[in-house]
N, C-alpha and C positions, 0 to 999 in steps of 0.2 A: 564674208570676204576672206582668201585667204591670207594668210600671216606665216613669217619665217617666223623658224626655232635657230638660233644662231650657238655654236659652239661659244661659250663661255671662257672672259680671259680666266690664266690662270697663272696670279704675279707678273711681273716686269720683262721675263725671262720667256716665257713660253711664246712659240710663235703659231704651231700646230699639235695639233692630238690624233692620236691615230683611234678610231671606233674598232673595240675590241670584240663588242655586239652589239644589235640589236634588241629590244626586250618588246617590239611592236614591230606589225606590219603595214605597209599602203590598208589600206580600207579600217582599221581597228579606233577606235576611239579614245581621247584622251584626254584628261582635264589638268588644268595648272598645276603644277608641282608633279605629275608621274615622271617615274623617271623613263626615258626616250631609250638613252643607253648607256653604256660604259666605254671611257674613253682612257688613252692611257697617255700622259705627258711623256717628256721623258724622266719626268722627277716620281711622278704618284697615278695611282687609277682614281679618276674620277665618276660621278655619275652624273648623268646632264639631263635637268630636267625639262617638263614642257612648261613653256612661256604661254602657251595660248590652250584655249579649247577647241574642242569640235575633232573631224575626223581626218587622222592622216592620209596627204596624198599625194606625196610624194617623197620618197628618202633619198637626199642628194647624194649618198656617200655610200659605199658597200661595205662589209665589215674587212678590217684589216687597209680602208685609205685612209691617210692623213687629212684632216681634215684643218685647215687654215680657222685659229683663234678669230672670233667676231664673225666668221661668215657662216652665210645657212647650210645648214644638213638635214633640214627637213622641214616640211609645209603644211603645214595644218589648217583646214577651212569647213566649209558646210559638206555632207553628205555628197554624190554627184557632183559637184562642180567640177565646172571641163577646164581646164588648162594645157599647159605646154611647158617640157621641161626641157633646156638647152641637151641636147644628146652627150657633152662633153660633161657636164655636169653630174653625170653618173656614172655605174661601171656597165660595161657591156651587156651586162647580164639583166643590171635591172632595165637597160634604155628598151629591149626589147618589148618588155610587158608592161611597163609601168608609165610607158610616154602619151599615151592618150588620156590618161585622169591627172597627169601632173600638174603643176602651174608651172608658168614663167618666172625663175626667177633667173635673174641679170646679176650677178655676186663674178668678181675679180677670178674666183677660183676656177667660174661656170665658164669663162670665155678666153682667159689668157695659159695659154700652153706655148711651153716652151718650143718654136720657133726661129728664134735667133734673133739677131738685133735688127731693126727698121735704121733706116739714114737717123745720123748724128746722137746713135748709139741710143733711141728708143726699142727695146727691145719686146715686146709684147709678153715674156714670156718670162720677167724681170722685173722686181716692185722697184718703185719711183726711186727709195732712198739707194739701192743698191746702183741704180742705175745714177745716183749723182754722185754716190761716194766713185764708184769704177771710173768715171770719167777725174775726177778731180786727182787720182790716183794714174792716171793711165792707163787703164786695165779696161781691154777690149771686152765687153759683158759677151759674146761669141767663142770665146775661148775658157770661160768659166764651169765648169763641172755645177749643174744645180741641185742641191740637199733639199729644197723649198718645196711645199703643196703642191703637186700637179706639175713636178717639173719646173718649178718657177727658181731663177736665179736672185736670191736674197741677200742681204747685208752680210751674212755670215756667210755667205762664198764668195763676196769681195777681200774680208778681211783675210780669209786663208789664206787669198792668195796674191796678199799684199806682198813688198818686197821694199826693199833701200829705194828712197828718194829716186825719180830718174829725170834726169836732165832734159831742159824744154824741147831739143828734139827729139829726145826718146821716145814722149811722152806722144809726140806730134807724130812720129812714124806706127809707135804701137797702135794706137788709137785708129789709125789712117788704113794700115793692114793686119791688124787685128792679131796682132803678137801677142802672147803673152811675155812679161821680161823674166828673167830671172830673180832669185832671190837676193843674191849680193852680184855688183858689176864691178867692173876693171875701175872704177874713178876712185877718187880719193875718198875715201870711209866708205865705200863699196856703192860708191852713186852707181849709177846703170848709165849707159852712155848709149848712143845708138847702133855703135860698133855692137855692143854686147848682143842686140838685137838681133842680128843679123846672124851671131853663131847662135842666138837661141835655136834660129827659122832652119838653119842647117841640120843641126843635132836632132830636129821633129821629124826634118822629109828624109834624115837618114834611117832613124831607128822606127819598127814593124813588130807590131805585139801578135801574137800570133797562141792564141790557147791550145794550151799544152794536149795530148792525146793520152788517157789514164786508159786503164783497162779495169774491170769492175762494177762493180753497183759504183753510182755515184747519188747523193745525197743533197740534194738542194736547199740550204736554209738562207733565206730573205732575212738578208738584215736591215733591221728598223726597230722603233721602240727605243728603250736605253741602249740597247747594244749600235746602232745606227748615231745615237747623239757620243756616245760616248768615244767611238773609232773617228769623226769628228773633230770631236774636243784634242785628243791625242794629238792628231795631225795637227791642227793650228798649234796645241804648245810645242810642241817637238819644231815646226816649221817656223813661230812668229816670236821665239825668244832663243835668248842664249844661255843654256842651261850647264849649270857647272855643280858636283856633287861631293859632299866630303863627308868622310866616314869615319868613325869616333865610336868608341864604348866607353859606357860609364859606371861606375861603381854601386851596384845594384842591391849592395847588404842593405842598407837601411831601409829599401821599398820593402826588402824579403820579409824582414825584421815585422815592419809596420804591418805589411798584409797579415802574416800571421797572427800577430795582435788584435788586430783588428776580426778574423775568422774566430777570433776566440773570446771574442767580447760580447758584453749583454745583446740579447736582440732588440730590444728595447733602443740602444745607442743608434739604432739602425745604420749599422758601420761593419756589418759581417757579410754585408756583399760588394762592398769599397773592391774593387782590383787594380793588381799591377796599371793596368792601363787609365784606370783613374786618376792615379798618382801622377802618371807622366803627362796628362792633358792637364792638369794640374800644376806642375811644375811649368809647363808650355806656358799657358795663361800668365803665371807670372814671368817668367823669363823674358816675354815679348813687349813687358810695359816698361823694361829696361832697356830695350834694344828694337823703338819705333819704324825704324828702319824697315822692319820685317813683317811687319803688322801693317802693311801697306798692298796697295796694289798699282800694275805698272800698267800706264796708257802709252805709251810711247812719247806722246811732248809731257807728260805728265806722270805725278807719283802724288797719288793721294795716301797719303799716312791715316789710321785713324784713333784713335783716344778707347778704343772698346775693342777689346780682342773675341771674335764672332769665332769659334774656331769649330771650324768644320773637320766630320772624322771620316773617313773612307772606310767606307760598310759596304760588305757585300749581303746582298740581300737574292732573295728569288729572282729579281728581274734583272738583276744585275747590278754595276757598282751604282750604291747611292752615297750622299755627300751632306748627312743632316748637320745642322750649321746649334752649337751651343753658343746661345748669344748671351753676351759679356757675360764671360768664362772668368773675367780678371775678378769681376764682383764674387762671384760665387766659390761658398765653402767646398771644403774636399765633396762632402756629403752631396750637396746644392749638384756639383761638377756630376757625380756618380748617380745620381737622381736624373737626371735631365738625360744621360748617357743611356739608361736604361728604354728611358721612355720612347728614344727619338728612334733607339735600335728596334725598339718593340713594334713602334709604327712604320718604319721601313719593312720589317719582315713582314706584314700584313699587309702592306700595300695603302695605309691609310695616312702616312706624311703628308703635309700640302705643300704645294709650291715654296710658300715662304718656309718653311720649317729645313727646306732641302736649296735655298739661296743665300745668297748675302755675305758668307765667310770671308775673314781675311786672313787665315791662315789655315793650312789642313795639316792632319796629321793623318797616317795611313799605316797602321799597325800587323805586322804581319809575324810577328813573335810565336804564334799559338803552332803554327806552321814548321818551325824549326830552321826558319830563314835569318841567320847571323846579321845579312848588311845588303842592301840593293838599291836601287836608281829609281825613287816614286816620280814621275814624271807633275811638273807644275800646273795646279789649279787655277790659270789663267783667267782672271788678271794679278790673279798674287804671286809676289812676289817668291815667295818660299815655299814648300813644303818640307814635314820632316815625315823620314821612313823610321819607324820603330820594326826592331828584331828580336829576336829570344834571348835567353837569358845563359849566358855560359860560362864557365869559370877560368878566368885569366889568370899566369902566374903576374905576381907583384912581388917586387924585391923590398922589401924594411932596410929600415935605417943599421941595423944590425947585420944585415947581408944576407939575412935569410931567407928564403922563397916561399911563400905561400900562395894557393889558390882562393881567387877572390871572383865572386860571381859580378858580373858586369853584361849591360844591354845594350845592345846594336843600337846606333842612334846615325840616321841617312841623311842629310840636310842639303836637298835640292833647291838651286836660287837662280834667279835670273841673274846674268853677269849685268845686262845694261839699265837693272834696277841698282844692284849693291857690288861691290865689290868683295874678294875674295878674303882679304885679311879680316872683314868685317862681318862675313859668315862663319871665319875661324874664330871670331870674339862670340859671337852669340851664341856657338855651339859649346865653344868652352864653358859658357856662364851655365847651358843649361846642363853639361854633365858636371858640375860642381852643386849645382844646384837638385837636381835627381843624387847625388852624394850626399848630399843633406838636406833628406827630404822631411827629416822629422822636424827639422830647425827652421825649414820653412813656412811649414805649417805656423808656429808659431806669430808670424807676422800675419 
């Protein structure tokens, strides 16, 4: 009898995988545990095994679709058995040749394409939660842009395209003619009113997008994979926070001091691959158990704080930016910090990070110093609260008590914050602590 092979969760977070290959064909044979294919999150490359034996006969998925976590991508059963495979349920190429030995299978991904929304905003083409959150929210599931498997509009293209509170007839008109509102409206703390509505629907039937005419080769690349979640990600934080940036350098002799001690010590101490950048996730971790505030993340009626600084570091790797998360960073020694640094960088460049290893952070840090970049605007790892941008390393004059001028090496330090999590004077305290604290980073150590 045949049997689905169901794409595998992978943590909390993942909702689809895109199949990067195949390593079998329809008719090949396969027993429990071969692996079927390679699948790519957008955190890590997986391999997905087979759940069943016997002989593949049907591949729901072509290489390069997204493939929806829990649903089937492929069938496995006896030699010859006749089935039927929904024609939507593959890509053109395989429905051609492959539809006469397939099976039936019935899976959410095989039958619902995006279509648009059925009466009282059932959209066929839209999972359940999206479509309850959109209506509880006012947001016509018809006017959503859908990121989801198969064209399906999900929870994360409700939320992007969430905006300020809208008043009960906004809500009643949007929903009714299928508006989208805007993101802040004329009412008081920027409710949306139904007036606002109305210039939305103007400003849409006035303005015509119209692709531009290049002369040239032109070069087509599809984006998906990390490059797909992370353009994304951008958009919602840039769209669903308020993002404010302050810039500070700090007095960088004692990291210079310590590094070079440190390259110069027994190998044995295993402290001569310790880096500038150890030191400052370092100094991070502690600077954040003083100023909780920041070591939090923002749901909008909500601000969960937490007691464990997870802190995630922005790596760029082959497949693009990754975000492997060093959990409680506050426990761990400078060594312990530069240990786990190494590891997480090393399995991101390979591609062998797992879901959890690449989630969970409540603060990031995103170092771009190697680069020769002084100061810049790291955009917010939403839902936290903060990020800080680290820069290089350059020498400032300072004036002595004496009147004298000397050059003193000091590092860019970026510290992006949600305004409707924290306030401003209290991103200028945190930032102060931690460029006092990278000031005296050898005295930190000590505690």
């Amino acid at each position: 009898m045949a049997q689905q092979v169901v794409m595998p969760k992978q943590g909390n977070t993942v909702e689809s995988c895109i199949i990067v290959e195949w390593n079998i064909k329809v008719g090949d044979s396969v027993f429990i545990g071969d692996v079927l294919c390679s699948a790519e999150t957008d955190k890590s490359t997986i391999d997905v095994e087979s759940t069943a034996e016997g002989t593949i006969l049907a591949l729901l998925f072509a290489e390069g679709d997204e493939a929806p976590v829990m649903e089937a991508i492929a069938v496995v059963g006896e030699k010859g058995e006749k089935v039927e495979v929904k024609a939507s349920a593959v890509s053109d190429e395989k429905t051609t040749s492959d539809t006469q030995d397939a099976p039936a299978v019935q899976t959410e991904s095989a039958t619902s394409v995006a279509s648009g929304p059925l009466p009282n905003q059932t959209a066929v083409g839209s999972s359940p939660r999206a479509r309850n959150l959109a209506t509880s929210l006012g947001i016509p599931v018809s006017s959503l842009s859908a990121t989801g498997p198969k064209g399906r509009v999900i929870e994360r293209d409700v939320l992007g395209a969430s905006s300020q509170p809208l008043s009960p007839a906004a809500k009643e008109a949007a929903l009714k003619e299928g508006i989208l509102a805007p993101k802040v409206g004329s009412g008081m703390g920027g409710r949306i009113l139904a007036s606002d509505l109305a210039k939305t629907e103007a400003v849409a039937a006035a303005s015509t997008t119209s692709a531009p005419v290049v002369e040239g080769t032109v070069t087509t690349i599809p984006v998906k994979g990390v490059r797909k979640v992370t353009a994304r990600r951008m958009m919602e934080s840039i769209h669903g926070t308020c993002q404010l940036t302050l810039h500070a350098f700090a007095d960088a002799t004692a990291m210079k001091r310590l590094r070079s001690g440190f390259k110069a010590s027994n190998p044995s101490l295993g402290l001569s691959d310790v880096t500038l950048n150890d030191l400052v996730l370092f100094a991070v971790s502690r600077t954040l158990t003083q100023f909780p505030a920041f070591n939090a993340h923002f749901l909008g009626d909500k601000i969960l704080q937490f007691s464990s600084v997870h802190l995630g570091m922005a790596t760029d790797a082959p497949r693009g930016l990754l975000v492997p998360v060093i959990r409680d960073s506050q426990s761990l020694s400078l060594k312990g910090i530069s240990g786990e640094v190494k590891r997480l960088v090393a399995k991101c460049k390979d591609g062998s990070a797992t879901a959890e290893e690449l989630s969970g952070s409540t603060f990031t840090v995103s170092n771009v110093g190697s680069f020769g970049i002084e100061a810049f605007t790291p955009v917010l790892n939403v839902p936290e609260v903060a990020i800080l941008g680290v820069g290089t390393i350059v020498p400032k004059p300072v004036e002595a008590k004496d009147g004298t001028i000397s050059f003193v090496p000091h590092i860019g330090l970026s510290l992006t914050m949600d305004h409707q999590a924290v306030d401003g004077a209290d991103a200028a305290r945190f930032l102060k602590a931690l460029m006092e604290n990278i000031a005296s980073i050898d005295l930190l150590l000590a505690f």
